[in-house]
Backbone as numpy.savetxt, mean C-alpha at the origin, in Angstrom:
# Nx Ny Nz CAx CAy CAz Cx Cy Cz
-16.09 -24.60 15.22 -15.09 -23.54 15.29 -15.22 -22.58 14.11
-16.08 -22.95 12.53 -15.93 -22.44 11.59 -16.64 -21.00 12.45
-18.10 -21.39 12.97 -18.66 -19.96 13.32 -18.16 -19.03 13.54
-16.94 -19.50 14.65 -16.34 -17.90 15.31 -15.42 -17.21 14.51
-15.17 -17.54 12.82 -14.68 -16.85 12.18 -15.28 -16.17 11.46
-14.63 -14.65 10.93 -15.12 -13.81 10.58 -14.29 -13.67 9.54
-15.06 -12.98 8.24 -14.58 -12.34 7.06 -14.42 -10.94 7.45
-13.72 -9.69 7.31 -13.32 -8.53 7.05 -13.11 -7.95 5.59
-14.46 -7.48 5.12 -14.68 -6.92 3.94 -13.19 -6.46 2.65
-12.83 -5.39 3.86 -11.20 -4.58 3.89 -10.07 -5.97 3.44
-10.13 -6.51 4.50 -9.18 -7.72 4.50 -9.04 -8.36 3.06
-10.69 -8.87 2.66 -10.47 -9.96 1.74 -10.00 -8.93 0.69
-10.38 -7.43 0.23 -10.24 -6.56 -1.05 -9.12 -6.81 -1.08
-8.38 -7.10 -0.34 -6.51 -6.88 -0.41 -6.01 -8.00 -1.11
-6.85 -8.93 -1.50 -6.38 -10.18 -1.80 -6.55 -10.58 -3.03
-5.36 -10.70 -3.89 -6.50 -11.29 -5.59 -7.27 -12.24 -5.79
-8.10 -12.19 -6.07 -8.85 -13.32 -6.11 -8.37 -14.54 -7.04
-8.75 -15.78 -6.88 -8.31 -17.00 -7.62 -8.82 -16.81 -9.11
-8.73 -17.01 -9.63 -9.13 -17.38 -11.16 -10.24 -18.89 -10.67
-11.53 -18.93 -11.86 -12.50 -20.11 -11.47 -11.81 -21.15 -11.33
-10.63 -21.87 -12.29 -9.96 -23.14 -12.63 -8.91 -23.58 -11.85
-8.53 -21.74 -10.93 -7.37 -22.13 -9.52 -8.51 -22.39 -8.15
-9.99 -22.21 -8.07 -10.62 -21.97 -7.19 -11.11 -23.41 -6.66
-11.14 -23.87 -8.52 -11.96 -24.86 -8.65 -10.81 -26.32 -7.97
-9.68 -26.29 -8.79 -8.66 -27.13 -8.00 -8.15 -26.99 -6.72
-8.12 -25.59 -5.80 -8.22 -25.72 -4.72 -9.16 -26.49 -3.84
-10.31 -26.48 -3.84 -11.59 -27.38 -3.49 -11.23 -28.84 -3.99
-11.01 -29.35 -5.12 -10.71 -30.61 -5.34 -9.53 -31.13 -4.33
-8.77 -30.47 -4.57 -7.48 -30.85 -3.43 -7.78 -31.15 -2.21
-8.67 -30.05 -1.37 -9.02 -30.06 -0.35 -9.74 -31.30 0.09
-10.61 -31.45 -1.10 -11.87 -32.59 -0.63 -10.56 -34.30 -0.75
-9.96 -34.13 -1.66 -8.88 -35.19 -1.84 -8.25 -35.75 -0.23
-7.76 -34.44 -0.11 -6.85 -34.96 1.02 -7.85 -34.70 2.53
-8.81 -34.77 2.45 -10.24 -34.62 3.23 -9.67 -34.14 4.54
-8.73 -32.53 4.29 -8.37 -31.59 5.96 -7.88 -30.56 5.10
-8.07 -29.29 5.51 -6.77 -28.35 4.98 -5.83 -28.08 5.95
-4.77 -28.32 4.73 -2.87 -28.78 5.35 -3.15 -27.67 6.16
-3.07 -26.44 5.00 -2.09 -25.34 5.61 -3.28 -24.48 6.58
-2.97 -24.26 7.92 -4.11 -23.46 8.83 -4.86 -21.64 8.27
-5.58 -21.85 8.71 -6.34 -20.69 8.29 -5.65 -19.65 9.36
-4.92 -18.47 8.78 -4.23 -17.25 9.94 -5.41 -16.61 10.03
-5.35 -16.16 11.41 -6.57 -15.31 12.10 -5.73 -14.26 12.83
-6.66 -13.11 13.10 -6.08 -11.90 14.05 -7.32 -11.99 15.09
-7.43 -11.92 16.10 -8.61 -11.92 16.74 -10.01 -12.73 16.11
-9.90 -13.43 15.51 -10.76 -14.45 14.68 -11.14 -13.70 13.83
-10.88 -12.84 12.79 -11.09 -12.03 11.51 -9.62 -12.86 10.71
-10.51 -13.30 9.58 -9.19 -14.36 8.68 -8.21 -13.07 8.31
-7.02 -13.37 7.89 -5.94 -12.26 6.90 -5.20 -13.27 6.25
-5.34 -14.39 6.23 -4.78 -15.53 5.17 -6.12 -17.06 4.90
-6.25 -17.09 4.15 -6.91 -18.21 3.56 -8.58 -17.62 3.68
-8.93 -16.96 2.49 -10.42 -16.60 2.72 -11.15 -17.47 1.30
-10.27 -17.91 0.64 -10.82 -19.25 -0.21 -10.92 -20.15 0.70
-10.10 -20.91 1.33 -10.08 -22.01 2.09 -11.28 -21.65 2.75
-11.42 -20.67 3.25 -12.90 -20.11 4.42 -14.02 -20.87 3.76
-14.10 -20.19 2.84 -15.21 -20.21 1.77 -15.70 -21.92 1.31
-14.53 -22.65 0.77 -14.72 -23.76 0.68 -15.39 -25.03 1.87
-14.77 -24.65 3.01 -15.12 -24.89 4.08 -16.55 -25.02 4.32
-17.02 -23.67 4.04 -18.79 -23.27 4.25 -19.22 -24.22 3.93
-18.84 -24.46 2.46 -19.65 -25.58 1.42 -19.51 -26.82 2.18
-18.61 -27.02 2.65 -17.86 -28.69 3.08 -17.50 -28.56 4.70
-18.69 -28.46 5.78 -18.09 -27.97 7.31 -17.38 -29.41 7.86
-17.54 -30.23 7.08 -17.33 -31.92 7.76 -15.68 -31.77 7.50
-14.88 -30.43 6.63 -13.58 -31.13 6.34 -12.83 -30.33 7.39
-11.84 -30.95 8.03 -11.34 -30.75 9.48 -10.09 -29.37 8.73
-9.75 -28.69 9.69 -8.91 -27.58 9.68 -8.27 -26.87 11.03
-7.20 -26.08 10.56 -6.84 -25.61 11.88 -6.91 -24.35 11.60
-6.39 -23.24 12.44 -6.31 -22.03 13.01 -4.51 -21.30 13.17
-4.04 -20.18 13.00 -2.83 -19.79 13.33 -3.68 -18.47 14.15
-2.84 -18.21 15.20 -3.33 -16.71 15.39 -1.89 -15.90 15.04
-2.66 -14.58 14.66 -1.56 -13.55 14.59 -1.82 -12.58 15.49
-0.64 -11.73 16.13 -0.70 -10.76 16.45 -0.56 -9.64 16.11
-0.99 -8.13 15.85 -1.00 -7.06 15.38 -1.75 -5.70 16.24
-0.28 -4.90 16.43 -1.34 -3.43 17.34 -2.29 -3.25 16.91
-2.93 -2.82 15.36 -3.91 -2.28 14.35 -4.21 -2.89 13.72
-5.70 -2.67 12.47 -5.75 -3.11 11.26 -5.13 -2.72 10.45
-4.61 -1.63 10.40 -3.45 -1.17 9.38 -2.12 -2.27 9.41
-1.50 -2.16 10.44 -0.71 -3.43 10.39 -1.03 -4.62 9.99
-1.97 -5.26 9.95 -2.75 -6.69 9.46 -2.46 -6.27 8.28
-3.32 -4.98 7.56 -3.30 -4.79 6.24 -1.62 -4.47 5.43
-0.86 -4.31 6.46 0.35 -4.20 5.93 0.82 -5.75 5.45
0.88 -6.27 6.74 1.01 -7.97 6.39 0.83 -8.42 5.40
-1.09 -8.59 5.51 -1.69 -9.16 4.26 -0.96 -8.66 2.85
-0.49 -7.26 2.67 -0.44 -7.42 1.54 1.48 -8.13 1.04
1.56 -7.62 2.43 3.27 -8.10 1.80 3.18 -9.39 1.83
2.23 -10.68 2.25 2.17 -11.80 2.68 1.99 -12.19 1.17
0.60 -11.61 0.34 0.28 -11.80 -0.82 1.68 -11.44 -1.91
2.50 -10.16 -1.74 3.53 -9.87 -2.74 4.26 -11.18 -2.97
4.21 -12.52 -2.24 5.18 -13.12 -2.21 4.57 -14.51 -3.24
3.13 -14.00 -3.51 2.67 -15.02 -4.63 3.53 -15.39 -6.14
3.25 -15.82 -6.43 4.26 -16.11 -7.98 3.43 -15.74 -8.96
2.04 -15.83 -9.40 1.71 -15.63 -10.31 0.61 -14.40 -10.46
0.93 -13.49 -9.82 0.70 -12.11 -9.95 1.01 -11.45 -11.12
-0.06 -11.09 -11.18 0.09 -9.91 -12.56 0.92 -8.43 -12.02
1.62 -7.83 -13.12 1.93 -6.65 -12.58 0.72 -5.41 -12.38
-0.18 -5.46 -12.57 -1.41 -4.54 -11.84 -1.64 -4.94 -10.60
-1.85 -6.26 -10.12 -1.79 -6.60 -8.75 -0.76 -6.46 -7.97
0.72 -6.28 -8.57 1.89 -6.23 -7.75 2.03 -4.89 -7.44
1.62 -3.78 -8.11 2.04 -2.59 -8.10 0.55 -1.98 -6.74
-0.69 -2.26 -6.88 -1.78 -2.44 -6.27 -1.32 -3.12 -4.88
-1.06 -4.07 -4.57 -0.58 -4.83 -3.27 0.59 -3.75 -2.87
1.80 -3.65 -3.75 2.76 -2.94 -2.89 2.55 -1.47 -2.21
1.53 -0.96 -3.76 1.11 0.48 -2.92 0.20 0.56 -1.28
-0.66 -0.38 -1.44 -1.29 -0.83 -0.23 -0.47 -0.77 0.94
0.59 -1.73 0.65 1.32 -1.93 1.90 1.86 -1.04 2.32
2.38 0.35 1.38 3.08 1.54 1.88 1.98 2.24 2.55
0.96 2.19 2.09 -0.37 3.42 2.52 -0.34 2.75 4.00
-0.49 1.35 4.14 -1.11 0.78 5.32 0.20 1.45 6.58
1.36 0.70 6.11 2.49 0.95 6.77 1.97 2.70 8.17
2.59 3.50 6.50 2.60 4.55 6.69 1.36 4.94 8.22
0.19 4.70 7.49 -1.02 5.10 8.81 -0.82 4.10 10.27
0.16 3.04 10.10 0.04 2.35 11.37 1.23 3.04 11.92
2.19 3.03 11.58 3.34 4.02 12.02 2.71 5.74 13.02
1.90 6.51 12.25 1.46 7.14 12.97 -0.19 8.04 12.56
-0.91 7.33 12.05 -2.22 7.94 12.30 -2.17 8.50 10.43
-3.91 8.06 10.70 -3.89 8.90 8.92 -3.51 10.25 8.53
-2.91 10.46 7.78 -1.96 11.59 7.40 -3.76 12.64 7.04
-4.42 12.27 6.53 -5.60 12.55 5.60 -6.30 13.47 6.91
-6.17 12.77 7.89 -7.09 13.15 8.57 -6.26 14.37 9.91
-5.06 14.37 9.44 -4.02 15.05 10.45 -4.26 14.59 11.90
-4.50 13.12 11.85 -4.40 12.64 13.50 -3.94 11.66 13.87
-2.63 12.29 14.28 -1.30 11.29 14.37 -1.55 10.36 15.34
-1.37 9.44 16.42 -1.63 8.56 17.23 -0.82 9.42 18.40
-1.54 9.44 19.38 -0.81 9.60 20.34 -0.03 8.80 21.19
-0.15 7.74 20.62 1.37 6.68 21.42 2.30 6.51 20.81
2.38 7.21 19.61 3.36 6.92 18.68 4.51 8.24 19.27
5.68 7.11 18.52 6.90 7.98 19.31 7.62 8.65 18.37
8.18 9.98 19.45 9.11 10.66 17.93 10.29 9.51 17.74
11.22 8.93 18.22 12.01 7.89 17.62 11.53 6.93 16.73
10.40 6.72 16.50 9.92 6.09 15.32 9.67 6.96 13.39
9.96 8.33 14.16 9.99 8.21 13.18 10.89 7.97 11.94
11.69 7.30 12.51 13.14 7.25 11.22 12.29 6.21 10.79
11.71 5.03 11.35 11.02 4.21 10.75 9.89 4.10 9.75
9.34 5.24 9.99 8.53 5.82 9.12 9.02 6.23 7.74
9.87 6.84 8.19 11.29 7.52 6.69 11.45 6.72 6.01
12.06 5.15 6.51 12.54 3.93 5.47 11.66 3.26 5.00
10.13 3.45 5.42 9.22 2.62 4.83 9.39 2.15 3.58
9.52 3.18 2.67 9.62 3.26 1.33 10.76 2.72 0.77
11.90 3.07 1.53 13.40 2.17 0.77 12.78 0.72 1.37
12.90 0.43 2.29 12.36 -0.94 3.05 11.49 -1.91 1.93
10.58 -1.12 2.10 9.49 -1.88 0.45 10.20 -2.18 -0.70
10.97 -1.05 -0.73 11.58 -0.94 -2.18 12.84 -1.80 -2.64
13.50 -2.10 -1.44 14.69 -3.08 -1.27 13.55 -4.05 -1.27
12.91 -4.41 -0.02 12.68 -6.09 -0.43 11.73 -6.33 -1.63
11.17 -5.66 -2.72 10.62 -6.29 -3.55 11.68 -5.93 -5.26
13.05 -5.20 -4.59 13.77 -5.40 -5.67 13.30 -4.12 -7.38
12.71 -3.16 -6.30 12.24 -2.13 -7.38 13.00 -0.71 -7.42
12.82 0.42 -7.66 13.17 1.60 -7.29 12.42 1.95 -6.20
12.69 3.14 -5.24 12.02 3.76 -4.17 10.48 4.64 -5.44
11.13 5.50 -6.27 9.69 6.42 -6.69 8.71 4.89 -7.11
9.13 4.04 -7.84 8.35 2.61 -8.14 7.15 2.60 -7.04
7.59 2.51 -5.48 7.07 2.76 -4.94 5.84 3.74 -4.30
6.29 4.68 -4.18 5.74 6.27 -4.51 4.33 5.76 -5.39
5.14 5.46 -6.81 3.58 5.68 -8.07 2.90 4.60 -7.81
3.24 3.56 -6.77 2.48 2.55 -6.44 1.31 2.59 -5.51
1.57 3.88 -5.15 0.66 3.68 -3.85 -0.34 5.16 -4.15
0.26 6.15 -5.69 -0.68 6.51 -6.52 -2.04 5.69 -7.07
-1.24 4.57 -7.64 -1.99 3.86 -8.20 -2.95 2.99 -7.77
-2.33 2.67 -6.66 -3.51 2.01 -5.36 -4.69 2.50 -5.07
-4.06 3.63 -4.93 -5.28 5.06 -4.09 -6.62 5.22 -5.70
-5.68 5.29 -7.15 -6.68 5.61 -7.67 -7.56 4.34 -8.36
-6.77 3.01 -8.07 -7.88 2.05 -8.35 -8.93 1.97 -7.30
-8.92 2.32 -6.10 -10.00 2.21 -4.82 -10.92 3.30 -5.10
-10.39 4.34 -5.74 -11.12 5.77 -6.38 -12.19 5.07 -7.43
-11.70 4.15 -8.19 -12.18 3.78 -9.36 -13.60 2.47 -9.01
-12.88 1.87 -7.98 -13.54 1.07 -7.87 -15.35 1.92 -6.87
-15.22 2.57 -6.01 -16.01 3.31 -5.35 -17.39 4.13 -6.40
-16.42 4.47 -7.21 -17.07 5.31 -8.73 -17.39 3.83 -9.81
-17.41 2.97 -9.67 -18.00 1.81 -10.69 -17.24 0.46 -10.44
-18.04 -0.13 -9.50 -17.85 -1.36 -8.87 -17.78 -2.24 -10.00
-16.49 -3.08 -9.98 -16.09 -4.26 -10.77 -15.19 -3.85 -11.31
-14.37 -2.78 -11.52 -13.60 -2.12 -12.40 -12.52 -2.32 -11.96
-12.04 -2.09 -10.50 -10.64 -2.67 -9.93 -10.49 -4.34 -10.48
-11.74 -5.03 -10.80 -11.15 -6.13 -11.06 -10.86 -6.56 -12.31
-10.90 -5.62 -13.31 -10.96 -5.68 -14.62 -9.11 -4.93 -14.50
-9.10 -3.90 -13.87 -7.35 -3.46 -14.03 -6.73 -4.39 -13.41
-6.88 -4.68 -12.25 -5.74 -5.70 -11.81 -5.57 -7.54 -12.09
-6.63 -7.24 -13.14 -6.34 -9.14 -14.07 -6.08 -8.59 -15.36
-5.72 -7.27 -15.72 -5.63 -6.78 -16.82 -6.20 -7.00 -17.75
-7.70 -7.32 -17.96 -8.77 -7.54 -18.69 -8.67 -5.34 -19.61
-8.12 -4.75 -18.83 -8.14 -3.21 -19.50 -6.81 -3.00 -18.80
-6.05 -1.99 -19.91 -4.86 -1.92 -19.56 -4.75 -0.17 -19.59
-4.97 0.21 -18.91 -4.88 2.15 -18.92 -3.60 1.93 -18.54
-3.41 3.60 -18.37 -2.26 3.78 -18.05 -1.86 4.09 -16.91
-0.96 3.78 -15.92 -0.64 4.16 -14.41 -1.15 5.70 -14.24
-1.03 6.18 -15.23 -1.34 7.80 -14.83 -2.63 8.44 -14.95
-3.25 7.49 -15.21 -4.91 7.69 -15.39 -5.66 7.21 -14.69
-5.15 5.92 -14.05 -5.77 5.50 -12.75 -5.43 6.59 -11.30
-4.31 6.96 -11.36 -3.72 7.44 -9.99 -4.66 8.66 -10.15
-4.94 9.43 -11.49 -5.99 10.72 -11.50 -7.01 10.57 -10.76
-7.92 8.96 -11.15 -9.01 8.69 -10.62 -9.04 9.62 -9.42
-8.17 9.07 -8.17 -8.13 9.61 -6.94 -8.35 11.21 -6.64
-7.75 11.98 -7.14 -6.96 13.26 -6.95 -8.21 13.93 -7.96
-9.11 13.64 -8.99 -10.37 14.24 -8.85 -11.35 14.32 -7.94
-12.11 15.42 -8.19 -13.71 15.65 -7.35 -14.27 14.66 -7.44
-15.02 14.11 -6.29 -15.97 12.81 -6.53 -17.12 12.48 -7.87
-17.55 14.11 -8.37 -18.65 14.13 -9.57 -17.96 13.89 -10.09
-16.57 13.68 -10.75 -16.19 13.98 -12.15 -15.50 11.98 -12.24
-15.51 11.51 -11.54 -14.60 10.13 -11.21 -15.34 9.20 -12.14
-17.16 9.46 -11.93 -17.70 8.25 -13.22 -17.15 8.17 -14.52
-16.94 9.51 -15.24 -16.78 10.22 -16.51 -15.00 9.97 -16.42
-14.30 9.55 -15.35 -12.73 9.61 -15.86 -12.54 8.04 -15.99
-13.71 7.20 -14.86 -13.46 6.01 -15.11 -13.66 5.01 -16.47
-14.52 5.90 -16.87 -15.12 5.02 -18.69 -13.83 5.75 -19.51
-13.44 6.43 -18.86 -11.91 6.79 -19.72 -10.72 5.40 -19.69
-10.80 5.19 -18.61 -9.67 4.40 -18.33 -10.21 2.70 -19.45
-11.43 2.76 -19.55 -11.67 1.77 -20.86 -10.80 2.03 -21.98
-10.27 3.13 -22.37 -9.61 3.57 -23.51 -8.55 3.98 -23.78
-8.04 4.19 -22.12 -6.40 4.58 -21.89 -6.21 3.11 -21.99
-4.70 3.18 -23.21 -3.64 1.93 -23.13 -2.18 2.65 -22.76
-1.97 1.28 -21.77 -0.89 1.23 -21.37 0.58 1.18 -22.57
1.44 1.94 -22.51 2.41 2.46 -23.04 3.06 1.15 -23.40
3.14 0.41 -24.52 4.57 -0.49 -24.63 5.82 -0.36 -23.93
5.90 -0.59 -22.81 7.78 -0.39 -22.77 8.33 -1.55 -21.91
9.51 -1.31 -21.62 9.99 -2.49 -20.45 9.51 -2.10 -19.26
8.98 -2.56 -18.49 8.14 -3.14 -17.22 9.11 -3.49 -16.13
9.16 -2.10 -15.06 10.11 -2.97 -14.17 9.54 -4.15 -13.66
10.47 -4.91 -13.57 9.96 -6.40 -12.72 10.36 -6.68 -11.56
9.69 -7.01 -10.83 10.10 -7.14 -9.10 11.21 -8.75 -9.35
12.42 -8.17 -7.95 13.68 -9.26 -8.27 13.48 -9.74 -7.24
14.29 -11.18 -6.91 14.25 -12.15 -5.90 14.29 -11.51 -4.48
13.32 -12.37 -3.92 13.29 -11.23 -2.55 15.13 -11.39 -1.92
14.78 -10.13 -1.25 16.31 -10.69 -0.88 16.63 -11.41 0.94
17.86 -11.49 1.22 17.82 -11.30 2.92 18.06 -10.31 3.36
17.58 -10.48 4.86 17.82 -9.03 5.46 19.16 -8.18 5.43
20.47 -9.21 5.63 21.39 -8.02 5.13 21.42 -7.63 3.64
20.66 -8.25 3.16 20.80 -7.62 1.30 20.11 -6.58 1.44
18.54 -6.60 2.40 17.73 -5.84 2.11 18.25 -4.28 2.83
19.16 -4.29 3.65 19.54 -3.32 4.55 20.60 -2.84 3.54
21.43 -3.30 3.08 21.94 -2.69 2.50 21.93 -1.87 0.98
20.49 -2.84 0.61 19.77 -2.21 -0.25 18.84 -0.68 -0.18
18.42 -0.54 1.02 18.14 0.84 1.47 19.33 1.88 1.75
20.36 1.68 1.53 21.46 2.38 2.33 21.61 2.58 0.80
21.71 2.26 -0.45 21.96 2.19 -1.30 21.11 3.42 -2.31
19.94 2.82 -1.98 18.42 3.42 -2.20 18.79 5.19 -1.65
19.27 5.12 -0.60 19.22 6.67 0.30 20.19 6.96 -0.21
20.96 6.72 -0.70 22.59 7.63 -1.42 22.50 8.19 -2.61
20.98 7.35 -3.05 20.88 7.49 -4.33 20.19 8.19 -4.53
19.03 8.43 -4.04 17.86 8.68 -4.10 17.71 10.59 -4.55
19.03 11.27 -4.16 18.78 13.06 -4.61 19.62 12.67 -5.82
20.06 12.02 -6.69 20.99 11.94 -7.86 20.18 11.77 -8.65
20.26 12.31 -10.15 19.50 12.16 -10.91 20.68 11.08 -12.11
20.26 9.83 -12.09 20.83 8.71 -12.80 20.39 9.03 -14.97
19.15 10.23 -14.91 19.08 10.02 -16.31 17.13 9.34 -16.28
17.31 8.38 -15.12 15.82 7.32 -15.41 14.75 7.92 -15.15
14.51 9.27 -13.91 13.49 9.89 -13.56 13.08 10.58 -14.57
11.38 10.64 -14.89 10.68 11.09 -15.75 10.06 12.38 -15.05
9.03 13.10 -15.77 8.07 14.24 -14.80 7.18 13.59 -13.87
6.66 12.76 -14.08 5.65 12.17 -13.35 6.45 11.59 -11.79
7.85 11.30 -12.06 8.38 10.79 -10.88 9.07 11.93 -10.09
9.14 12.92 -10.56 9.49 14.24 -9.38 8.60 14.71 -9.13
7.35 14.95 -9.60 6.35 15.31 -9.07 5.66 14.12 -7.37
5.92 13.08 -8.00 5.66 11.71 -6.62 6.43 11.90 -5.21
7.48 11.94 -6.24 9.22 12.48 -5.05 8.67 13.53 -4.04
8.28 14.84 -5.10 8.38 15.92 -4.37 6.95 15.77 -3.50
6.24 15.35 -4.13 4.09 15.49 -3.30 4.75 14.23 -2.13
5.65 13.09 -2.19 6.00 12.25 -0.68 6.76 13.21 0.28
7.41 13.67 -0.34 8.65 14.58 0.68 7.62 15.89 1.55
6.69 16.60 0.65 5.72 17.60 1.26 4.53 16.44 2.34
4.31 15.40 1.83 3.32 14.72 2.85 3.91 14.09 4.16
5.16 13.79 4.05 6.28 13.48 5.25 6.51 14.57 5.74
7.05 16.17 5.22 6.98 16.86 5.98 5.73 17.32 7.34
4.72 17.26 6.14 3.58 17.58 7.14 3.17 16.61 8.40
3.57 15.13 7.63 3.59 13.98 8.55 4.64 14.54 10.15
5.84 14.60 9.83 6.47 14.41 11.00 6.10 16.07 11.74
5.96 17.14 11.26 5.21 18.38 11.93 4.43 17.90 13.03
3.02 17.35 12.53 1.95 17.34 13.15 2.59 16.07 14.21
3.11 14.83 13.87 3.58 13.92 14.93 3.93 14.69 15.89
5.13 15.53 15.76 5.91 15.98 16.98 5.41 16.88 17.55
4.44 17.79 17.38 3.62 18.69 17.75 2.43 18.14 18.94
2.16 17.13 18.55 0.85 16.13 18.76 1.23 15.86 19.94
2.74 15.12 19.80 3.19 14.28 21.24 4.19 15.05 21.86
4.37 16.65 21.88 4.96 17.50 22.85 3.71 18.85 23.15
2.89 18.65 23.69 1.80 19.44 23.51 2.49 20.57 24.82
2.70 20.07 25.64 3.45 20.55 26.71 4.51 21.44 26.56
5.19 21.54 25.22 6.12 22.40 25.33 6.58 23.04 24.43
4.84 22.66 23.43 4.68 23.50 22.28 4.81 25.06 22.48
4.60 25.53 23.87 4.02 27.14 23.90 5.80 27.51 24.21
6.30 26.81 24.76 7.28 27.26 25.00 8.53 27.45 23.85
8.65 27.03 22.77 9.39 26.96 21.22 8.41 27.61 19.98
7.45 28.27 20.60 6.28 29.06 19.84 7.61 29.97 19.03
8.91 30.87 19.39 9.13 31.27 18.49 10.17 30.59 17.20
10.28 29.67 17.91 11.08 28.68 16.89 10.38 28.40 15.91
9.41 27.71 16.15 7.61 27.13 14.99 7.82 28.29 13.88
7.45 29.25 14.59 6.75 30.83 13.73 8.77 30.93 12.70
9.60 31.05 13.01 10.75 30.84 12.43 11.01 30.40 11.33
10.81 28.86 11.66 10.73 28.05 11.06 9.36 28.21 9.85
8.35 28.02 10.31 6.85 28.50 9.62 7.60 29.38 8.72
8.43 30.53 8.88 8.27 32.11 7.71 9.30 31.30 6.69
10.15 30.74 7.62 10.88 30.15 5.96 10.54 29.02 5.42
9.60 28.11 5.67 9.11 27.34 4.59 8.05 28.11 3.88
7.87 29.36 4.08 6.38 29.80 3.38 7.72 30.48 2.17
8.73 31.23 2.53 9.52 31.90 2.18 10.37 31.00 0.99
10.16 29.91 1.40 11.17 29.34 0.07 10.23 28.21 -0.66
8.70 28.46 0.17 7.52 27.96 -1.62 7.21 28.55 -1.92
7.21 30.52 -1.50 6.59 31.47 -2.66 7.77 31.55 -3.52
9.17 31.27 -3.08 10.48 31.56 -4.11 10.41 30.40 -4.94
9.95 29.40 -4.56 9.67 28.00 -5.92 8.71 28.41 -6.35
7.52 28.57 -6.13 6.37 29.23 -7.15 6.74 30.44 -7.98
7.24 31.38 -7.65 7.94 32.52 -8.19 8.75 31.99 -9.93
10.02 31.14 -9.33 10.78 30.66 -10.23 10.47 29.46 -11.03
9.47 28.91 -10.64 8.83 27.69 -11.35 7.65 27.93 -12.50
């Protein structure tokens, strides 16, 4: 049965890897109790939980195991899973927590309705989904007990360790065991530069240190009515300025709110193609005053 499983490159990146001395006692255990307890989760026989156990296995095919299947529309959804599956580890570093959670928003986000990047929304996706799309971010943000922008710079920071890692392989694994400690705002650059210039920002990030300060820390997950009412909380709050927002976090605020706009545009456009020609002067309306009130913010800014 080992054959018909498959590794997914994507899959395993999402996952921190063990440390040698947790890798090494996993295998001892295993061979101890000669089965592994807990089943290997599969999606269509591509693992998304236990790719150590996989691995160990190879070495040892005589030790008996089982199988879970999961179900999932997409790989984006798997990848949403996987990573919220992993947030729930205990001994995560905060580079991996902030890395996993941004993941899970990016993943979310594209399974909900099509890569934003690529402006091609899914065509089965429904406009009533999109409120669901909207809460992604409180949703995350309630159940791992953080702020909503927390979120936001998380999935900065995601984007620019995958930047980093692409531009000098091994380097994501040096930030997220914190072997180098840059700063959140130097990784998220990675991304948001030209591809030539990413080698030359990444030997930077050898030398960016991370700022001394208090560290938000992710709080006990909660339950679902905590977590619901933790978004309701999150959304009341969220246009108030409490004092805590910095520059870097209205700039996140404002670049999510312009990528949701464009997000739900192109959705609803996508999946009323039929009756686009007919609200043509509404669009164009609409169109003159958002152009009309970002040349008046550029103007006054």
């Amino acid at each position: 049965m080992l054959q018909h499983l498959t590794i997914d490159p994507e899959f395993e990146s999402k996952i921190p890897p063990l440390r040698e001395e947790e890798l090494k006692q996993l295998e001892e255990n295993i061979l101890a109790d000669g089965v592994v307890i807990n089943p290997l989760i599969v999606w269509n026989g591509v693992i998304v939980d236990g790719h150590n156990r996989y691995h160990i296995l190879q070495k040892h095919p005589e030790i008996q195991f089982t199988t879970y299947e999961k179900t999932f529309p997409d790989r984006y959804a798997a990848i949403a899973w996987i990573c919220k599956n992993q947030l729930g580890r205990r001994n995560l570093t905060s580079q991996q927590f902030k890395y996993l959670m941004g993941q899970q928003y990016k993943a979310e986000k594209i399974a909900y309705g099509g890569d934003r990047k690529n402006n091609a929304p899914k065509s089965s996706y429904q406009n009533g989904n999109l409120i669901l799309k909207e809460k992604t971010c409180e949703r995350i943000a309630a159940e791992n007990g953080v702020a909503r922008n927390t979120v936001i710079r998380a999935e900065q920071f995601a984007n620019g360790v995958d930047a980093a890692e692409e531009a000098e392989p091994g380097i994501k694994q040096e930030i997220l065991t914190g072997n180098i400690k840059p700063t959140e705002k130097a990784v998220a650059a990675i991304a948001k530069a030209p591809p030539e210039e990413r080698p030359a920002l990444v030997q930077q990030l050898r030398q960016a240190k991370e700022p001394e300060k208090a560290e938000e820390k992710p709080k006990p997950r909660r339950s679902a009515a905590e977590t619901l009412q933790a978004i309701q909380d999150i959304s009341d709050n969220m246009l108030q300025s409490n004092g805590e927002i910095d520059t870097d976090d209205i700039c996140y605020e404002l670049e999510d709110a312009l990528d949701t706009m464009i997000f739900r545009w192109d959705t609803c456009l996508e999946n009323n193609r039929e009756q686009r020609s007919a609200c043509r002067d509404g669009i164009r309306s609409l169109t003159d005053k958002g152009i009309q009130y970002l040349k008046e913010m550029r103007r006054t800014t």
